[in-house]
VEXDREN-2710 file (C-alpha; in Angstrom, 1 decimal):
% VEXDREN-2710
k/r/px/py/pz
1/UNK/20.5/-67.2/150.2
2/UNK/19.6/-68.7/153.5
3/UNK/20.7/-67.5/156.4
4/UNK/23.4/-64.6/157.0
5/UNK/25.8/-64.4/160.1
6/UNK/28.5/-62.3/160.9
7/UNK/31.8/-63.2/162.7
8/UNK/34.0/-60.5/164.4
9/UNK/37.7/-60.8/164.5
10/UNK/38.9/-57.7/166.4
11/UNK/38.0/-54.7/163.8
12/UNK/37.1/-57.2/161.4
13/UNK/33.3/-58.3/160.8
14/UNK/33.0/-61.0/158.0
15/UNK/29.7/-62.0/156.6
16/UNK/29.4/-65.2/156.5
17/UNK/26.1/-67.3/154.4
18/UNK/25.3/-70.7/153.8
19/UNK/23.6/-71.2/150.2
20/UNK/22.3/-74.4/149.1
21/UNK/24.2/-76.1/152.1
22/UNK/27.6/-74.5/150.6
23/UNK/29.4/-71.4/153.2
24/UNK/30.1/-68.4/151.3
25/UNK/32.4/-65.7/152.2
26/UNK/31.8/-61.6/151.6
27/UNK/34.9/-61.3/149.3
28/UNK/35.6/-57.9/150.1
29/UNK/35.8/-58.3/153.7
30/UNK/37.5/-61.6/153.2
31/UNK/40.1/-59.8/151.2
32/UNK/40.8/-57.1/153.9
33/UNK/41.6/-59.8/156.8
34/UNK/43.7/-62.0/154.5
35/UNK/45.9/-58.9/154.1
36/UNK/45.1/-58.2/150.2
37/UNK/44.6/-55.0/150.5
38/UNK/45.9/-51.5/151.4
39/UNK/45.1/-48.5/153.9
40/UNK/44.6/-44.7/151.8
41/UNK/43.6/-42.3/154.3
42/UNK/42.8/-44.6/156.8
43/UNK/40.5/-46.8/155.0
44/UNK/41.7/-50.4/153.9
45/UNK/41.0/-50.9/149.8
46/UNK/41.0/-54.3/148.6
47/UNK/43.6/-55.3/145.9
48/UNK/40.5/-56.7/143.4
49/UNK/42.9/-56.7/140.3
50/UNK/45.4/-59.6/143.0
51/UNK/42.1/-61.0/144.0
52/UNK/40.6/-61.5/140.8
53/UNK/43.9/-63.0/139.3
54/UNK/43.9/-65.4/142.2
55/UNK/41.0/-66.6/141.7
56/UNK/40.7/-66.4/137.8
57/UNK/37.2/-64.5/138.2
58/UNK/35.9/-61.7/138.2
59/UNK/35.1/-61.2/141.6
60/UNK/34.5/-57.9/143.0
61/UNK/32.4/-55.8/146.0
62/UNK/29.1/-57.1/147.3
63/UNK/30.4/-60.7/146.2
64/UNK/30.9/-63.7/147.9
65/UNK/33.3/-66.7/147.4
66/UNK/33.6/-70.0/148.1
67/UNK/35.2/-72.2/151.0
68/UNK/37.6/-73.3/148.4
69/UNK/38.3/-70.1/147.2
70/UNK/38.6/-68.8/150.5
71/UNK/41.6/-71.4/150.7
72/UNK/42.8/-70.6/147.6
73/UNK/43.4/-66.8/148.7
74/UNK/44.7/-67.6/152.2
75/UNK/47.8/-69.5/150.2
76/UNK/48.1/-67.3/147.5
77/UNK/48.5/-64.5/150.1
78/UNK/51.5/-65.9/151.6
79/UNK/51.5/-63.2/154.9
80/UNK/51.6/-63.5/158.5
81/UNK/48.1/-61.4/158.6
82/UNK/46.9/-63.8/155.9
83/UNK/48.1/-67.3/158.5
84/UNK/46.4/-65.7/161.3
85/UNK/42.9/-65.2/159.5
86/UNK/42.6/-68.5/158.3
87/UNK/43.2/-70.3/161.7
88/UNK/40.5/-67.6/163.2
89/UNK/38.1/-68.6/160.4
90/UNK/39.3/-72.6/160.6
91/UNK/38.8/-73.2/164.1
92/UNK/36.3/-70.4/165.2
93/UNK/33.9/-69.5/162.3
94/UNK/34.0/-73.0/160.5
95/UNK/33.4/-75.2/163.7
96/UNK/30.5/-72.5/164.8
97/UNK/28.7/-72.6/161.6
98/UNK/29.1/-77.1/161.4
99/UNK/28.4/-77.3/165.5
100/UNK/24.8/-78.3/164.1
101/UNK/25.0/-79.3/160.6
102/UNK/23.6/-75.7/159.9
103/UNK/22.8/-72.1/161.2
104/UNK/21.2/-73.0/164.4
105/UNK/19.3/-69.9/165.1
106/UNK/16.5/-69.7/167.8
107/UNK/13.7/-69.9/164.7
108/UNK/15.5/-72.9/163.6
109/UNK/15.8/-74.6/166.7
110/UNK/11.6/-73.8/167.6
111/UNK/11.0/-75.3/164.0
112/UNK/13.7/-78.5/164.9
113/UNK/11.4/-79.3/167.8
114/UNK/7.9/-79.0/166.2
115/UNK/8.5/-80.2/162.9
116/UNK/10.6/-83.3/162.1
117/UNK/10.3/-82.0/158.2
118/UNK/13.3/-79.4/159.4
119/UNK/15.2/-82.7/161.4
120/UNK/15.5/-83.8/157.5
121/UNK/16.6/-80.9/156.0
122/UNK/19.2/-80.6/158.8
123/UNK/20.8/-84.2/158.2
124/UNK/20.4/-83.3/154.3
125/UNK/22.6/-80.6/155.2
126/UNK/25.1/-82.2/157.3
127/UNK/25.3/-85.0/154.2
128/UNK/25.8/-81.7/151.1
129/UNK/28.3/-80.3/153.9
130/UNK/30.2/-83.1/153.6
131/UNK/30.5/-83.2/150.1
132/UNK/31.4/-79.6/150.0
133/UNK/34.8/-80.3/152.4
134/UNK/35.6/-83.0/150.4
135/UNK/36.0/-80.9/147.5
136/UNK/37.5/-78.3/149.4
137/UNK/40.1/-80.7/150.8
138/UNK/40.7/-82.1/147.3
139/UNK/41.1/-77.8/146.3
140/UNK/43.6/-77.4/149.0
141/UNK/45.7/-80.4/147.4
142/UNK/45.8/-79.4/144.4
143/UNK/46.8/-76.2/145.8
144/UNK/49.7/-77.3/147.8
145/UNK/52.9/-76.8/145.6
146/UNK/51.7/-73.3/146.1
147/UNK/51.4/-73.3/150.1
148/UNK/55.0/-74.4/150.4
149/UNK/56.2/-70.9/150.9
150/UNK/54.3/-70.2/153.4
151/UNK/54.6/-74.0/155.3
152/UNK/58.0/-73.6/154.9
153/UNK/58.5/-70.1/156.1
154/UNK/55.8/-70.1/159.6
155/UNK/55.4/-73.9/160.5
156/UNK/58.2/-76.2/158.7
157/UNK/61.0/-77.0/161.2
158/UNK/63.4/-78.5/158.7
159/UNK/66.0/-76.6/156.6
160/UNK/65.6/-74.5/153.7
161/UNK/68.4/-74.2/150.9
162/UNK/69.8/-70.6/149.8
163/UNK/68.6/-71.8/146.6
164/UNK/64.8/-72.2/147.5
165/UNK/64.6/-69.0/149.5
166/UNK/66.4/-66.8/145.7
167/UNK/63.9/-68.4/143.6
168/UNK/61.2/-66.5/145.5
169/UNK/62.5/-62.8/144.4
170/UNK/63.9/-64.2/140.8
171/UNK/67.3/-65.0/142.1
172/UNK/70.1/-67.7/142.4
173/UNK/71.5/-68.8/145.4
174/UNK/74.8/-66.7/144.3
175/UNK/72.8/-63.5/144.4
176/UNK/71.4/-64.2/147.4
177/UNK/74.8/-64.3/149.3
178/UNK/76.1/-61.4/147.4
179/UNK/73.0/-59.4/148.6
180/UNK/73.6/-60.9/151.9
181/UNK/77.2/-60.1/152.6
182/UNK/76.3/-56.2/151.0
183/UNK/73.9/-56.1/153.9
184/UNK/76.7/-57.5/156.4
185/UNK/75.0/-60.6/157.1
186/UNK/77.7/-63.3/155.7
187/UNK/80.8/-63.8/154.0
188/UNK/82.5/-66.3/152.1
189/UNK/85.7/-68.3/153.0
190/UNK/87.1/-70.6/150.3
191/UNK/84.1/-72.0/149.0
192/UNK/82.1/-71.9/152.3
193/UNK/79.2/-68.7/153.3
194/UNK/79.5/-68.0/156.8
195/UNK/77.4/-66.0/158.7
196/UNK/79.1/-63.0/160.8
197/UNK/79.0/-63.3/164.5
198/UNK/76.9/-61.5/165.4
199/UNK/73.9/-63.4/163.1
200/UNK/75.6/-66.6/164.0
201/UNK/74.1/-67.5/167.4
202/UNK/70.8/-66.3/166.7
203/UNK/69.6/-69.5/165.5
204/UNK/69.1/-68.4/161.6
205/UNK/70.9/-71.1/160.0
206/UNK/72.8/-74.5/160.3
207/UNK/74.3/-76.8/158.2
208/UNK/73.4/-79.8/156.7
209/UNK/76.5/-82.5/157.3
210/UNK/77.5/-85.1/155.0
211/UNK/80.1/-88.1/155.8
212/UNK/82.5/-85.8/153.5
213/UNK/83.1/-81.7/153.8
214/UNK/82.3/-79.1/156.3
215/UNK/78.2/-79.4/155.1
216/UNK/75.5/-77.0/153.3
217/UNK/74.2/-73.9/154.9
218/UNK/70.8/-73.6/155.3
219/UNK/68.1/-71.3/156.5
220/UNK/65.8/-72.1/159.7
221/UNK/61.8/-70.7/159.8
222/UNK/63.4/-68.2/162.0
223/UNK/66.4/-67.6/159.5
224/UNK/64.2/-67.3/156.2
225/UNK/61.6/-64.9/158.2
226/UNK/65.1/-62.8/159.3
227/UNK/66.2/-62.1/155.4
228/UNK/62.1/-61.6/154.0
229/UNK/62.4/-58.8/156.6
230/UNK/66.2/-57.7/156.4
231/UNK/65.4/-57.4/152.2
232/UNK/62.0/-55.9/152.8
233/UNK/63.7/-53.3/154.4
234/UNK/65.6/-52.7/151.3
235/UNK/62.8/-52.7/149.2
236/UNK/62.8/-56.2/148.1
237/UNK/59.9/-58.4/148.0
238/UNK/59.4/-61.7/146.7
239/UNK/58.0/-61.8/143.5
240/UNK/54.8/-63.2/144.4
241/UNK/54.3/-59.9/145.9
242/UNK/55.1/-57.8/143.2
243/UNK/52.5/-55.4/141.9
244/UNK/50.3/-55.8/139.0
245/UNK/50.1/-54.6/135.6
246/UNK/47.6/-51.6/136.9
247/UNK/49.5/-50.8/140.0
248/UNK/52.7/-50.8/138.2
249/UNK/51.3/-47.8/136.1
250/UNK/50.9/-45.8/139.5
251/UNK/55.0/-46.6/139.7
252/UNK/55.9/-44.7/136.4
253/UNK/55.5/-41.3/137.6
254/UNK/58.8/-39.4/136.5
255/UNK/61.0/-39.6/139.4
256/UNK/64.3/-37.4/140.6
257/UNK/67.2/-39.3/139.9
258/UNK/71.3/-38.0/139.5
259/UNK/72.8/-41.4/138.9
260/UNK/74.6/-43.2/136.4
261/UNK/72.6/-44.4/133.1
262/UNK/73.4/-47.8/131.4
263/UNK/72.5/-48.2/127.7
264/UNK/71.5/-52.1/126.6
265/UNK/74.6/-52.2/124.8
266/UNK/76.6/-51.4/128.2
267/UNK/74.4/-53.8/130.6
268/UNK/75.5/-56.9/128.0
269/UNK/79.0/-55.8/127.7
270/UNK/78.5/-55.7/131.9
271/UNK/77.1/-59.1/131.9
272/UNK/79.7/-61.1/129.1
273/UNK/76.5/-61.6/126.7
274/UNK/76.7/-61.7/123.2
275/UNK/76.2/-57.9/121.3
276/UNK/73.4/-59.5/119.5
277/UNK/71.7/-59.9/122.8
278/UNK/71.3/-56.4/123.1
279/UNK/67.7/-56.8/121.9
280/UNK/66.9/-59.0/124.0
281/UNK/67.5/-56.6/127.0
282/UNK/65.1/-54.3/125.2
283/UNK/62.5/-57.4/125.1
284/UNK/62.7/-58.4/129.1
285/UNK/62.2/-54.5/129.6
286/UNK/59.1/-54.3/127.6
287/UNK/57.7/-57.4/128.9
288/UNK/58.1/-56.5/132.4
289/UNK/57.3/-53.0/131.6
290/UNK/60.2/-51.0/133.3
291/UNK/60.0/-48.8/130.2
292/UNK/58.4/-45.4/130.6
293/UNK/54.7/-44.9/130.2
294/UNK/53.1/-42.0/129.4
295/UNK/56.3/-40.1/130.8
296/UNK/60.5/-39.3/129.8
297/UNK/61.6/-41.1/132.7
298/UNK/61.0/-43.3/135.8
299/UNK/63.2/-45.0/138.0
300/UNK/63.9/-47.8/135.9
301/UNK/64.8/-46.5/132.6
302/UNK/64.6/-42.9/130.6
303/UNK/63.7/-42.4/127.0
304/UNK/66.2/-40.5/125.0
305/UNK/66.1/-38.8/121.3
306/UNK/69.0/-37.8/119.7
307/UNK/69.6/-35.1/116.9
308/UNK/67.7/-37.0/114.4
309/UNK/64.6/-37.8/116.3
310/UNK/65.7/-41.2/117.2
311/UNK/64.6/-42.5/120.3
312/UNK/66.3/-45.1/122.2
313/UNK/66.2/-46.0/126.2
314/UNK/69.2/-45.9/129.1
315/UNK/68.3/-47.6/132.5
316/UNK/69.3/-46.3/135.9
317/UNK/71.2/-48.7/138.2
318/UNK/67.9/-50.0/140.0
319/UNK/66.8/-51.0/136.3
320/UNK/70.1/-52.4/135.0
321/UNK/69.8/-54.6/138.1
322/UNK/66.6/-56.1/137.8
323/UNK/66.9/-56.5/134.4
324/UNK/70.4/-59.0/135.4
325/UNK/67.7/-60.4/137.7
326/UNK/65.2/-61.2/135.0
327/UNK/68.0/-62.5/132.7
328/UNK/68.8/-64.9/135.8
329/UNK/65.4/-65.7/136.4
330/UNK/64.5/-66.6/132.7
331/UNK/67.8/-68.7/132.3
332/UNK/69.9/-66.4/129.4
333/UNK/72.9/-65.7/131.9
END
């Protein structure tokens, strides 16, 4: 390590080094500012398992990461908190740290002056830190399919299909509306989703028009940033922001729950699929894991044994439901 500098960013202070004339990142604080992470008793926790599978290593606390990488998780993170970090670090940090080629502290500027070996070193510098934003420009293109979502949703003025914004949370555009007009936002007429008055003046949505046809609806920055909140409020998320595996397991504590039960039989039957696809129900479950663990019940499904010891599983509404969404997602229905 060479020399070590720390940035502040309101409550955040982020280490920053410069090895071998490549910037480095503390990953934990790093983490924290691009919003990957979570407050218990008022301290923030970093999501490692999220950043590790980001990243595909095994990163953890005391670490630091790349400039690439450091790309790589503002994308993946896909949050307002996460946009606002990067631009601090892009056009405060970054251009503070390349002002000189290198970490122009007060020793290194004495040495600068008295010894034209450091002069060397410095442009040496300046040439590796060149190489080093090439391949982190060449990082962030190959990483741009993934920053669509978040282009599209804070910076892209143009339209956005019904279709585009679905795929995020496992839908089709026909789900979408459905959820949409449950939530008093729209309604259909003929073939044609309006928005209600209210909604329609508020700069959400437009059409695109054609030389034929009254033209597609379609979702302005302002309109897809409008339903991420409205379904947030419902307890949707897209499902890039779904939990992982291990924080799933903290979701299968055995919950209250007095509603209807569905068997795999009755979600088919519900859904005009085969009765040979009842298994297939059972395999979506398992693979997603909205089974029990460890417990009778949670708010997905319940295990139940009947007179003979033979165990079989019923899902509750929330779990016949996202099981239809997984079926959508996957393509069977």
């Amino acid at each position: 390590m060479n020399d070590l500098k720390i940035f502040t960013n309101g409550n955040i202070k982020l280490p920053v080094r410069e090895v071998n004339g490549q910037i480095e990142f503390d990953a934990e604080v790093s983490a924290i500012g691009l919003g990957i992470a979570e407050s218990k008793n008022g301290k923030m926790y970093v999501k490692w398992n999220r950043v590790r599978k980001y990243l595909s290593t095994q990163v953890s606390k005391g670490d630091y990461i790349s400039e690439p990488d450091f790309y790589t998780l503002a994308i993946k993170a896909n949050n307002p908190t996460a946009e606002k970090f990067q631009y601090w670090v892009t056009h405060e940090v970054l251009p503070t740290i390349r002002k000189h080629g290198a970490y122009m502290t007060d020793e290194t500027l004495k040495q600068a002056l008295s010894n034209p070996d450091t002069i060397i070193k410095i442009v040496e510098k300046l040439k590796e830190e060149k190489e080093a934003k090439e391949v982190a420009e060449q990082k962030v293109e190959q990483l741009q399919p993934d920053a669509d979502y978040c282009k599209n949703v804070l910076k892209n003025p143009t339209l956005i299909s019904s279709t585009e914004i679905a795929k995020r949370y496992g839908w089709g555009a026909v789900t979408l509306h459905k959820k949409l007009h449950e939530l008093g936002v729209m309604y259909k007429q003929g073939k044609q989703w309006i928005l209600y008055a209210k909604y329609s003046r508020l700069g959400y949505a437009d059409r695109m028009r054609y030389e034929k046809g009254p033209g597609l609806l379609k979702w302005t920055p302002k309109g897809e940033r409008f339903i991420y909140n409205l379904l947030k409020d419902e307890g949707i998320v897209p499902i890039i922001e779904h939990p992982a595996f291990e924080e799933q397991l903290e979701l299968q504590a055995q919950v209250e729950y007095n509603g209807p039960y569905y068997t795999a039989s009755s979600i088919a039957w519900n859904l005009h699929m085969r009765h040979e696809d009842v298994r297939l129900i059972g395999k979506i479950a398992t693979e997603h894991r909205l089974k029990p663990v460890f417990v009778d019940s949670n708010k997905y499904c319940r295990i139940v044994v009947d007179e003979y010891g033979r165990q079989s599983y019923e899902y509750t509404k929330l779990g016949a439901q996202t099981i239809e969404q997984l079926l959508e997602l996957e393509g069977y229905i």
